[in-house]
Biopython code that builds the backbone (N, CA, C, O; Angstrom):
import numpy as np
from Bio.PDB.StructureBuilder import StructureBuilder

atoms = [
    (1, "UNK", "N", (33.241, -8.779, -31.978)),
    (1, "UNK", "CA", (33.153, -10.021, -32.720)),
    (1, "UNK", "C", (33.465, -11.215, -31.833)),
    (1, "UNK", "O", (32.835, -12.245, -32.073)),
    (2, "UNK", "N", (34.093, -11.220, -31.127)),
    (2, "UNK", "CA", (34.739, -12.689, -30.620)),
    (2, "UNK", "C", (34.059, -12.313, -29.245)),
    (2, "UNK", "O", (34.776, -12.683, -28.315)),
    (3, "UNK", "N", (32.851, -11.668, -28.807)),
    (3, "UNK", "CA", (32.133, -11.391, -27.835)),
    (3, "UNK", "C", (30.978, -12.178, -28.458)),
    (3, "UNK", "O", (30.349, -12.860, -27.649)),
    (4, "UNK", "N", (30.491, -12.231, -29.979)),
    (4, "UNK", "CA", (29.435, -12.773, -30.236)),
    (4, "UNK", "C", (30.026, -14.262, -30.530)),
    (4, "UNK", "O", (29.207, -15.178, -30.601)),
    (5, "UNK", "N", (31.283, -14.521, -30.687)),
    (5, "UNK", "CA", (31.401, -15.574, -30.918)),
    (5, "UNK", "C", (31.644, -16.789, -29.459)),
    (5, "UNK", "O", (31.497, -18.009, -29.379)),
    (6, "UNK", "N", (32.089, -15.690, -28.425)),
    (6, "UNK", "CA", (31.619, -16.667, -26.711)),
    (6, "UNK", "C", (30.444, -16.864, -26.546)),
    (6, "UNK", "O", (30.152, -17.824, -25.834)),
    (7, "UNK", "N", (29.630, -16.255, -26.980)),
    (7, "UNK", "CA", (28.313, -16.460, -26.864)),
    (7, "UNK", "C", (27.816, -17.237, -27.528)),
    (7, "UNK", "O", (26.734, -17.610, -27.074)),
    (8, "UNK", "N", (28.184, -17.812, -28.695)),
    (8, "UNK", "CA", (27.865, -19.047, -29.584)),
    (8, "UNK", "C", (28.268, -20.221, -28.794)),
    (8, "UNK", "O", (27.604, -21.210, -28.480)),
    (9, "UNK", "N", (29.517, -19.906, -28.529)),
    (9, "UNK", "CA", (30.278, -21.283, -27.833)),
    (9, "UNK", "C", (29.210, -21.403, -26.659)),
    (9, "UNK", "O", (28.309, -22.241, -26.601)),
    (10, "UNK", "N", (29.468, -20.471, -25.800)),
    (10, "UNK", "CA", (28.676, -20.813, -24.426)),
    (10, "UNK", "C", (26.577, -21.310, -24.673)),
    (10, "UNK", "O", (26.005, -22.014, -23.840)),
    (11, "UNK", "N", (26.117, -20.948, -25.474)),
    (11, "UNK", "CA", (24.906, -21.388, -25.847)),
    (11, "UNK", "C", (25.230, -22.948, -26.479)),
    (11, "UNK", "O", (24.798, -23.986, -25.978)),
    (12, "UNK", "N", (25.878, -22.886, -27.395)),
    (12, "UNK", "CA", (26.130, -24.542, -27.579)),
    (12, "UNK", "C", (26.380, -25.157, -26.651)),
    (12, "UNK", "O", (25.598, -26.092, -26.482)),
    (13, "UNK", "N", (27.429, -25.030, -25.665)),
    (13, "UNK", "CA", (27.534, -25.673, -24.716)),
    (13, "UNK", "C", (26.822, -25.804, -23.731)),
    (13, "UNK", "O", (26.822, -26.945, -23.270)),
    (14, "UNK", "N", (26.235, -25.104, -23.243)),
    (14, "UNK", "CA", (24.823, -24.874, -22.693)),
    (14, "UNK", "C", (24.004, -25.823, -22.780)),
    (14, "UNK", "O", (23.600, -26.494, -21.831)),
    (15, "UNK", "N", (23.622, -25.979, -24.220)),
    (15, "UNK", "CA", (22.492, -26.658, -24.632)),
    (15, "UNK", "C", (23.142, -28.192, -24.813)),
    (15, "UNK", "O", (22.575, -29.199, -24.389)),
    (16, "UNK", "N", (23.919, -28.197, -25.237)),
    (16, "UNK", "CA", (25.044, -29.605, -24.895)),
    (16, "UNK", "C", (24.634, -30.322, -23.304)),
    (16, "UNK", "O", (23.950, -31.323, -23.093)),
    (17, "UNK", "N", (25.019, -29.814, -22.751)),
    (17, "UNK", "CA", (25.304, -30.222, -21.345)),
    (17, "UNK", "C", (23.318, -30.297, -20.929)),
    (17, "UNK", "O", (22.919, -31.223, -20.222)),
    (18, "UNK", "N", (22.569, -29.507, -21.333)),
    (18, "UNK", "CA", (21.360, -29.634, -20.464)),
    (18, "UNK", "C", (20.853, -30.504, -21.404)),
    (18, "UNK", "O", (19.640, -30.584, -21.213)),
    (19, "UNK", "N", (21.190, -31.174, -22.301)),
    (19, "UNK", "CA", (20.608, -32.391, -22.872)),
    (19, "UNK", "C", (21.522, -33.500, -21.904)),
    (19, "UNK", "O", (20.834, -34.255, -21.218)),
    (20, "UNK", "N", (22.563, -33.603, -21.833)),
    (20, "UNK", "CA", (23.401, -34.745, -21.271)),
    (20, "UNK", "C", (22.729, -35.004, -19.411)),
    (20, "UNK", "O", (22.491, -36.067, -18.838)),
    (21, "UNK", "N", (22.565, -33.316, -18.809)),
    (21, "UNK", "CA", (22.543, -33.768, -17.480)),
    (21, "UNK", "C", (20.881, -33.208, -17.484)),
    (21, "UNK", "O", (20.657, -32.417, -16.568)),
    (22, "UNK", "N", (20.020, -33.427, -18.139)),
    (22, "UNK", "CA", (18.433, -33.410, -17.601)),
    (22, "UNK", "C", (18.398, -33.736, -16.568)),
    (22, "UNK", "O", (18.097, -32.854, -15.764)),
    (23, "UNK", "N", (18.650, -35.014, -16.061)),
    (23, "UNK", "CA", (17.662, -35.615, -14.748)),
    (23, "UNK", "C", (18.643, -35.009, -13.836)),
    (23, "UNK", "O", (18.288, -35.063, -12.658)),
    (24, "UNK", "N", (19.642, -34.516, -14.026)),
    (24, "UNK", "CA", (20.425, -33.430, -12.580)),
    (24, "UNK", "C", (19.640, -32.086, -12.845)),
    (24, "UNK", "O", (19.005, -31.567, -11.927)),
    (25, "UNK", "N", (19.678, -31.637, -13.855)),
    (25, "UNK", "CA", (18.589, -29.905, -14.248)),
    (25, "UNK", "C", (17.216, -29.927, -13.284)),
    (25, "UNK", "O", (16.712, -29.084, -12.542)),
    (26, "UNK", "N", (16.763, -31.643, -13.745)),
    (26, "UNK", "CA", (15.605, -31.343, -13.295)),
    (26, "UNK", "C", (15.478, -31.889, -11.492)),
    (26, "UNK", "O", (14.469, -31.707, -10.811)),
    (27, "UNK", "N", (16.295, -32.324, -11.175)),
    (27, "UNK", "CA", (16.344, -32.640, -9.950)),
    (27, "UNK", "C", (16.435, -31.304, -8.644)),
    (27, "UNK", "O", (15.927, -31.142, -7.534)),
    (28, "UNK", "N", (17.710, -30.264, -9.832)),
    (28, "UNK", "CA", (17.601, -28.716, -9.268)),
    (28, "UNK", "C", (16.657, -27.924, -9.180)),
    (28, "UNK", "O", (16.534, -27.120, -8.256)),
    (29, "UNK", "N", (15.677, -28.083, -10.366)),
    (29, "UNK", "CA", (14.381, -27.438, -10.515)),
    (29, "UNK", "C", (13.617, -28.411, -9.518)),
    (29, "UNK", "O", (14.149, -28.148, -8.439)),
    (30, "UNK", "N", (12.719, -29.331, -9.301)),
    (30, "UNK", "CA", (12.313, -29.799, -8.285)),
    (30, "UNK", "C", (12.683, -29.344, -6.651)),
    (30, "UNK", "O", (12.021, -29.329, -5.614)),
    (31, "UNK", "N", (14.031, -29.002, -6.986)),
    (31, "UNK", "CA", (14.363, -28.667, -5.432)),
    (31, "UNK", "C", (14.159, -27.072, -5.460)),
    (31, "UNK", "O", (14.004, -26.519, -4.371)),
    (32, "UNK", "N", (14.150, -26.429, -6.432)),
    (32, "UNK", "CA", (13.932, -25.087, -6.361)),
    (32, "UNK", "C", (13.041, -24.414, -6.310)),
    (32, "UNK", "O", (13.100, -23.313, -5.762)),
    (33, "UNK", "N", (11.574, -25.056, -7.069)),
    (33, "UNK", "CA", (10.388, -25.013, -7.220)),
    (33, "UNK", "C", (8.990, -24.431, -5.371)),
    (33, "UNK", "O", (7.983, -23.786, -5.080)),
    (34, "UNK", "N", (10.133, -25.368, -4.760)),
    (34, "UNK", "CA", (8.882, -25.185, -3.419)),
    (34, "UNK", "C", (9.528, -24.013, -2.538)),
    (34, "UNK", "O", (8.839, -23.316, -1.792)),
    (35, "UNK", "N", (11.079, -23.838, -2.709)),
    (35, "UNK", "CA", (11.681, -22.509, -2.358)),
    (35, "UNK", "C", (11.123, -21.274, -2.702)),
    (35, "UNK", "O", (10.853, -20.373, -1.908)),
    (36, "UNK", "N", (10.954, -21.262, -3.954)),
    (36, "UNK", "CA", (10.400, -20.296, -4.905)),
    (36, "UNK", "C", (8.964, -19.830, -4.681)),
    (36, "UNK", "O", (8.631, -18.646, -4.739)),
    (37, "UNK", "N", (8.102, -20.887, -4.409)),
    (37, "UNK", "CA", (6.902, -21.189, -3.998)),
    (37, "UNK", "C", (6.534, -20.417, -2.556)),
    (37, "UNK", "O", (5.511, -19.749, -2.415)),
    (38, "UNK", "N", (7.599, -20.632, -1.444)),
    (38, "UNK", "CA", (7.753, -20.611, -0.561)),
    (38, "UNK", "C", (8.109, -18.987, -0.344)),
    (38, "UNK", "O", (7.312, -18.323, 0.319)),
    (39, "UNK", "N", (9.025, -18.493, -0.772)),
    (39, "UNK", "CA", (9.139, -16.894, -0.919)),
    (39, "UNK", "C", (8.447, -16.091, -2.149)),
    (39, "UNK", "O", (8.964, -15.012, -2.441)),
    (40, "UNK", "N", (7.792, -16.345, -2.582)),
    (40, "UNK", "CA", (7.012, -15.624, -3.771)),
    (40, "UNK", "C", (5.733, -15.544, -2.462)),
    (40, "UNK", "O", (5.060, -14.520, -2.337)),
    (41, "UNK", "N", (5.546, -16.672, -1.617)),
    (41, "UNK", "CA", (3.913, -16.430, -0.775)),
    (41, "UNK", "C", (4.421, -15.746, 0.019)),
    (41, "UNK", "O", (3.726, -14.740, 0.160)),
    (42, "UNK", "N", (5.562, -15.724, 0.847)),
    (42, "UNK", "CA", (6.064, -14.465, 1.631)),
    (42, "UNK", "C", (5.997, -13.239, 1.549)),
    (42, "UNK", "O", (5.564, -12.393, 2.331)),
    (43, "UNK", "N", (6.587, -13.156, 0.255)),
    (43, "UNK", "CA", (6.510, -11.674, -0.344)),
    (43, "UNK", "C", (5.012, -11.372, -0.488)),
    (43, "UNK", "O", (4.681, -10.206, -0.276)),
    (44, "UNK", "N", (3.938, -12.372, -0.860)),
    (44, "UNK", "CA", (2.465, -11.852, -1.528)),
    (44, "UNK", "C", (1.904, -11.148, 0.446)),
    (44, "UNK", "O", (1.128, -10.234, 0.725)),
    (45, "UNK", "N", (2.481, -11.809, 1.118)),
    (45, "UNK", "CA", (1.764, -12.073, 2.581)),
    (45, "UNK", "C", (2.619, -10.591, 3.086)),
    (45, "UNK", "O", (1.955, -9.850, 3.811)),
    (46, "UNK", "N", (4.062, -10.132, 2.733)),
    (46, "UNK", "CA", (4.489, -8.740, 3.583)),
    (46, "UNK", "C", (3.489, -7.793, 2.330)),
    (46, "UNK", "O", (3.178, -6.727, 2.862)),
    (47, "UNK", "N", (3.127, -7.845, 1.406)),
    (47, "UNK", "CA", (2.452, -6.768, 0.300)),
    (47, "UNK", "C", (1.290, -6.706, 0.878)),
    (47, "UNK", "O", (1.006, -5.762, 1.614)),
    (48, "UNK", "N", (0.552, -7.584, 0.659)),
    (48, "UNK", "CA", (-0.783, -7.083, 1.343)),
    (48, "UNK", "C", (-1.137, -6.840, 3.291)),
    (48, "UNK", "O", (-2.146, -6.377, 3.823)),
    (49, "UNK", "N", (0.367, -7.458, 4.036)),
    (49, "UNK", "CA", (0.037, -6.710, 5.356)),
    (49, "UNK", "C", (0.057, -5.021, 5.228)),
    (49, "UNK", "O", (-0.829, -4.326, 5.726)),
    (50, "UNK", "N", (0.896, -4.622, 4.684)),
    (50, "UNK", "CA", (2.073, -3.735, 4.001)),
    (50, "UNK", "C", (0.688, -2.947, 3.412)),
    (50, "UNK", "O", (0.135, -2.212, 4.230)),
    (51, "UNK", "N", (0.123, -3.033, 2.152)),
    (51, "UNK", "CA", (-1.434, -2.610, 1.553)),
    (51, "UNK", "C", (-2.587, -2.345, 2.482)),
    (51, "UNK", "O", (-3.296, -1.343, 2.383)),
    (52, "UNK", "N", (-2.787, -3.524, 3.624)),
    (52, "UNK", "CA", (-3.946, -3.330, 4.717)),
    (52, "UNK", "C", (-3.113, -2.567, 5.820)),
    (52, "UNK", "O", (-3.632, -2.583, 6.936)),
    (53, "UNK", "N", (-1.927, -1.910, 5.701)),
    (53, "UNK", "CA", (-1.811, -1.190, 6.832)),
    (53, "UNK", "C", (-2.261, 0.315, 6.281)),
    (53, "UNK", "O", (-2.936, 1.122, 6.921)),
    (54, "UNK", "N", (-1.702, 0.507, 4.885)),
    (54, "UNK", "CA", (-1.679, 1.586, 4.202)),
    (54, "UNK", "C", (-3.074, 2.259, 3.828)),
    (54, "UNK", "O", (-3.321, 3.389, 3.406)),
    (55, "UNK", "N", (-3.957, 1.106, 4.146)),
    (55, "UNK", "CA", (-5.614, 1.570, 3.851)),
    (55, "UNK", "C", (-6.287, 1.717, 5.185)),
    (55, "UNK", "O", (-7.454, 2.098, 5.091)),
    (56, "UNK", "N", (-5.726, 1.455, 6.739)),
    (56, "UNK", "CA", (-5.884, 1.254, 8.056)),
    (56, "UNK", "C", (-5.699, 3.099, 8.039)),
    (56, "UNK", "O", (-6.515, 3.958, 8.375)),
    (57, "UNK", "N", (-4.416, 3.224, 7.552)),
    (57, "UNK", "CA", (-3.586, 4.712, 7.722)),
    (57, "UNK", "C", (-4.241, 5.886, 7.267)),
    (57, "UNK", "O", (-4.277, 6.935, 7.910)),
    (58, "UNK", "N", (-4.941, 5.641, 5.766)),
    (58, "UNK", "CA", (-5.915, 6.345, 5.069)),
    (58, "UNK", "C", (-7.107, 6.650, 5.726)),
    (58, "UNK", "O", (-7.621, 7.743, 5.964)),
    (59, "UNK", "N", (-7.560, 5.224, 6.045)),
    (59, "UNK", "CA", (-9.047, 5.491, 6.603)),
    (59, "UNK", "C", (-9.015, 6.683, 7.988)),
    (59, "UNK", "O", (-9.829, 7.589, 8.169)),
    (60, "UNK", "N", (-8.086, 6.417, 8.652)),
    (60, "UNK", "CA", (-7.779, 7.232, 9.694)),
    (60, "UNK", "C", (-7.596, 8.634, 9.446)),
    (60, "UNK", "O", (-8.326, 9.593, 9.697)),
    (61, "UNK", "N", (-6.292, 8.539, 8.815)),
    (61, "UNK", "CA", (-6.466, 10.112, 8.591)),
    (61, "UNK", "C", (-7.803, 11.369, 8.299)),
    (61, "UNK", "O", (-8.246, 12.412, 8.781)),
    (62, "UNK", "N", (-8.068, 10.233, 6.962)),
    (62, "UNK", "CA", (-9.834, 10.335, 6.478)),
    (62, "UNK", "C", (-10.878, 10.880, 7.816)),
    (62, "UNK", "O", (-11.446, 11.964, 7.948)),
    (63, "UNK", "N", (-10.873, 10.103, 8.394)),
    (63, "UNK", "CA", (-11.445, 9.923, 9.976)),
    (63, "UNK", "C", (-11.334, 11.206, 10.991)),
    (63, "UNK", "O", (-12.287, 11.797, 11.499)),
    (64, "UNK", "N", (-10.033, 11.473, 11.151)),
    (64, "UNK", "CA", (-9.602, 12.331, 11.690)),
    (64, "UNK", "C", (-9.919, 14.166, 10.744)),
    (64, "UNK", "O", (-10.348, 15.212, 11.231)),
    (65, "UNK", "N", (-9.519, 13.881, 9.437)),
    (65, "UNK", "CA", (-10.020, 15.505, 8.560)),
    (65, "UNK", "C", (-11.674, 15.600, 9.178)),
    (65, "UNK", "O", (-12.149, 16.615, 9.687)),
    (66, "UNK", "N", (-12.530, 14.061, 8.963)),
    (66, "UNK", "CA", (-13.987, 14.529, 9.068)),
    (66, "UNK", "C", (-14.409, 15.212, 10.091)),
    (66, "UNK", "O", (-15.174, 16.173, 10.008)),
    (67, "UNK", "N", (-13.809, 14.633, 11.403)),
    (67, "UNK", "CA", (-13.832, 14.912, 12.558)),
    (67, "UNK", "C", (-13.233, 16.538, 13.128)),
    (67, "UNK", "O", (-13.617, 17.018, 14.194)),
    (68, "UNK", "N", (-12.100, 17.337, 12.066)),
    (68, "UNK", "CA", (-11.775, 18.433, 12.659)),
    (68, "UNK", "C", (-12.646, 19.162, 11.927)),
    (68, "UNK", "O", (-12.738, 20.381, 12.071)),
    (69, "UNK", "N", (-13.530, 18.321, 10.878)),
    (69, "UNK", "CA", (-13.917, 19.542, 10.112)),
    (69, "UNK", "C", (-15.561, 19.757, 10.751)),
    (69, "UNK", "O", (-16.438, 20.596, 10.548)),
    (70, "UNK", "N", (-15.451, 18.500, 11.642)),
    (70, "UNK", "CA", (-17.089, 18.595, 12.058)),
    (70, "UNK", "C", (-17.083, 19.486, 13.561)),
    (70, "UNK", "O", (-18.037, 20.028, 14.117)),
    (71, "UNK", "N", (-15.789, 19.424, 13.943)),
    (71, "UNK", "CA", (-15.318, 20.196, 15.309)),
    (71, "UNK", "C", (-15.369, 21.822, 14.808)),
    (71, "UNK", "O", (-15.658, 22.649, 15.673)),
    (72, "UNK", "N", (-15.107, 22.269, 13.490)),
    (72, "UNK", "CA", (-15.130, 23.292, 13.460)),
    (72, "UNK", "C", (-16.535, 24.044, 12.731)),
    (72, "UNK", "O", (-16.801, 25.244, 12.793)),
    (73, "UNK", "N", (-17.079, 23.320, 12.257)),
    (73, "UNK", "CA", (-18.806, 23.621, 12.174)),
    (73, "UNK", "C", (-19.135, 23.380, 13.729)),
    (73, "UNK", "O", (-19.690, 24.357, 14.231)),
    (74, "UNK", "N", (-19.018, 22.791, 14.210)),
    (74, "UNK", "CA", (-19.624, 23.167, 16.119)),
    (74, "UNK", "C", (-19.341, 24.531, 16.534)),
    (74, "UNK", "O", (-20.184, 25.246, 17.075)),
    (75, "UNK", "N", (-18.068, 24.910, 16.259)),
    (75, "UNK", "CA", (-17.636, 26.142, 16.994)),
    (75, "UNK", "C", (-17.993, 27.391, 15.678)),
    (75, "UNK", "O", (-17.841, 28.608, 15.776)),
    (76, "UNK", "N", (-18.452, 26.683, 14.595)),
    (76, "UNK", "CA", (-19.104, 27.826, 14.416)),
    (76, "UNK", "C", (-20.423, 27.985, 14.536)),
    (76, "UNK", "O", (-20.978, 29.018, 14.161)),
    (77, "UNK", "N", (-21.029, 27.029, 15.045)),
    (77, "UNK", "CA", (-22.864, 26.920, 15.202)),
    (77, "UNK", "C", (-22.599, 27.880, 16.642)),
    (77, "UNK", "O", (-23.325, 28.813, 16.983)),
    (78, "UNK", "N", (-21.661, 27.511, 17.208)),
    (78, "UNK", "CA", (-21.745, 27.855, 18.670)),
    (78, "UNK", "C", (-21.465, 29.204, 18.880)),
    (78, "UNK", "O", (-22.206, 29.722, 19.716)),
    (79, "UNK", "N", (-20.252, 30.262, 18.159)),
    (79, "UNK", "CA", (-20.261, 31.246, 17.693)),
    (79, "UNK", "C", (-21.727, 32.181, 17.412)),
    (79, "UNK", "O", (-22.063, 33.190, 18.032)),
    (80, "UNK", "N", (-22.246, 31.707, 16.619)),
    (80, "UNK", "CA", (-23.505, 31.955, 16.017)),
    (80, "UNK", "C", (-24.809, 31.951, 16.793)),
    (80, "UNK", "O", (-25.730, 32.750, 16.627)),
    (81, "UNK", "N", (-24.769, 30.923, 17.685)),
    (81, "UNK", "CA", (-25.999, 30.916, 18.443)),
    (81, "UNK", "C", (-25.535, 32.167, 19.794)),
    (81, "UNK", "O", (-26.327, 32.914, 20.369)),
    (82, "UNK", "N", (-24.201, 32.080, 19.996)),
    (82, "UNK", "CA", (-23.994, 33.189, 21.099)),
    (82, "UNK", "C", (-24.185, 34.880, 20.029)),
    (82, "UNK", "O", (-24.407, 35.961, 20.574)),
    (83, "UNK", "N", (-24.074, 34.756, 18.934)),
    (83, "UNK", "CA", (-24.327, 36.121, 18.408)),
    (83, "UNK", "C", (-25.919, 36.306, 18.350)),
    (83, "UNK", "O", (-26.421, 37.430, 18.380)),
    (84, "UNK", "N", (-26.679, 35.135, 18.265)),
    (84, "UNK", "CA", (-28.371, 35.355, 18.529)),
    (84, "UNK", "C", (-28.407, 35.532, 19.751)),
    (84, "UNK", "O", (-28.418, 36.750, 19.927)),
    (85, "UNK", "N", (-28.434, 34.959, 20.782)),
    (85, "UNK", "CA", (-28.133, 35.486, 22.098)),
    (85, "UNK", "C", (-28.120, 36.557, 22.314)),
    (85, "UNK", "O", (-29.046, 37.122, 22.896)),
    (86, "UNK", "N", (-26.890, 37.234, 21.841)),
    (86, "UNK", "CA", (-26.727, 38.788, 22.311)),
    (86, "UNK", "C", (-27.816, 39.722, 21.387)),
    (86, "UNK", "O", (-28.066, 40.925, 21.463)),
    (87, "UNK", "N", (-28.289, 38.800, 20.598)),
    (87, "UNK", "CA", (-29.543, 39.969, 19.240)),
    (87, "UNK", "C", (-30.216, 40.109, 20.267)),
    (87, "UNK", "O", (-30.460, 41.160, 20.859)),
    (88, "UNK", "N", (-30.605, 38.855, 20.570)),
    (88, "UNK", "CA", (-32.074, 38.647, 21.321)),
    (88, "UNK", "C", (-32.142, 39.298, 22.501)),
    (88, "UNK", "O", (-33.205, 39.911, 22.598)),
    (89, "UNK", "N", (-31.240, 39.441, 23.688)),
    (89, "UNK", "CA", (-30.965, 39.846, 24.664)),
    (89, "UNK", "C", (-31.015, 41.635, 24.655)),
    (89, "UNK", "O", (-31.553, 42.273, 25.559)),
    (90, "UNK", "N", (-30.093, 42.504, 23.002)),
    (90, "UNK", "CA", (-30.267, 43.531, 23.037)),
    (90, "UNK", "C", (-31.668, 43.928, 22.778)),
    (90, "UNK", "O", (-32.168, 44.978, 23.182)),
    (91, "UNK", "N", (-32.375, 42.862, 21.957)),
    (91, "UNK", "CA", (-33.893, 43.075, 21.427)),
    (91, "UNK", "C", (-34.714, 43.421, 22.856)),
    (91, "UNK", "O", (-35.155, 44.545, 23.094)),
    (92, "UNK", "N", (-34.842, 42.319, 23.734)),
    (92, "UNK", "CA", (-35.425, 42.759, 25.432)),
    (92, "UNK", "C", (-35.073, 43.677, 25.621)),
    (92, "UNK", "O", (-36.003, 44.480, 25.547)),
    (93, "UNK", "N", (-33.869, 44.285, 25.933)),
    (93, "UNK", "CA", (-33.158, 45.703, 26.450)),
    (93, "UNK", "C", (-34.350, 46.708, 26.180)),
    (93, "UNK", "O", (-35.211, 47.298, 26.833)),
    (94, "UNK", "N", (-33.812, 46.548, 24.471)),
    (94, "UNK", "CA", (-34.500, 47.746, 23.824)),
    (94, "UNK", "C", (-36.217, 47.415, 24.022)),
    (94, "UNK", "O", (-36.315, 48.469, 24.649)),
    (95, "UNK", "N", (-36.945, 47.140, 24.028)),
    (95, "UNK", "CA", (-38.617, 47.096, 24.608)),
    (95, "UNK", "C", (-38.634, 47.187, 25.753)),
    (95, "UNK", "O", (-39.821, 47.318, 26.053)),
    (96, "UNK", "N", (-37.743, 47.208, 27.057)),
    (96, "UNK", "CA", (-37.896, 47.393, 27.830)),
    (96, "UNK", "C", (-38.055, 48.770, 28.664)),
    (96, "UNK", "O", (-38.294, 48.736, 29.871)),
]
sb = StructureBuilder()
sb.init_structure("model")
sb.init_model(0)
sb.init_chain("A")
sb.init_seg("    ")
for serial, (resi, resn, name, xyz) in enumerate(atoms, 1):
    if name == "N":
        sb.init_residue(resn, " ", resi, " ")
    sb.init_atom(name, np.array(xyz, "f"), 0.0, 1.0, " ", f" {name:<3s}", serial, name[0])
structure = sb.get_structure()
């Protein structure tokens, strides 16, 4: 009870005082405004370095799976053409 009742007091007074000192409220807000301004674009500018590194990182990896997976279709074409090889080679043998 007397928790809801500081809270009456302090809102009245509150609202007391920011009627009496406006042009000091708003003199704080004016000065706070381009601060605010000023680190809200900071923060937007580390998120998206932060985002374009994280899609730099992706693409790569990406890059790199295509690449082992195209390294390992080589070595199996290459596998394969040495097993025709040896067909073909026993095929001569044998007609010979």
């Amino acid at each position: 009870m007397s928790l809801l009742i500081g809270g009456i007091i302090g809102a009245v007074l509150g609202l007391v005082s920011l009627i009496f000192w406006w042009s000091d409220f708003m003199t704080i807000i004016r000065g706070a405004f381009p601060i605010c301004l000023l680190l809200g674009g900071a923060l937007a500018i580390y998120v998206g370095v932060d985002e374009l590194q994280d899609k730099i990182r992706e693409e790569r990896q990406r890059h790199n799976e295509n690449l082992e997976k195209a390294k390992e279709e080589i070595e199996l074409a290459k596998a394969e053409a040495e097993r025709y090889k040896e067909e073909l080679k026993k095929l001569k043998d044998t007609k010979q």
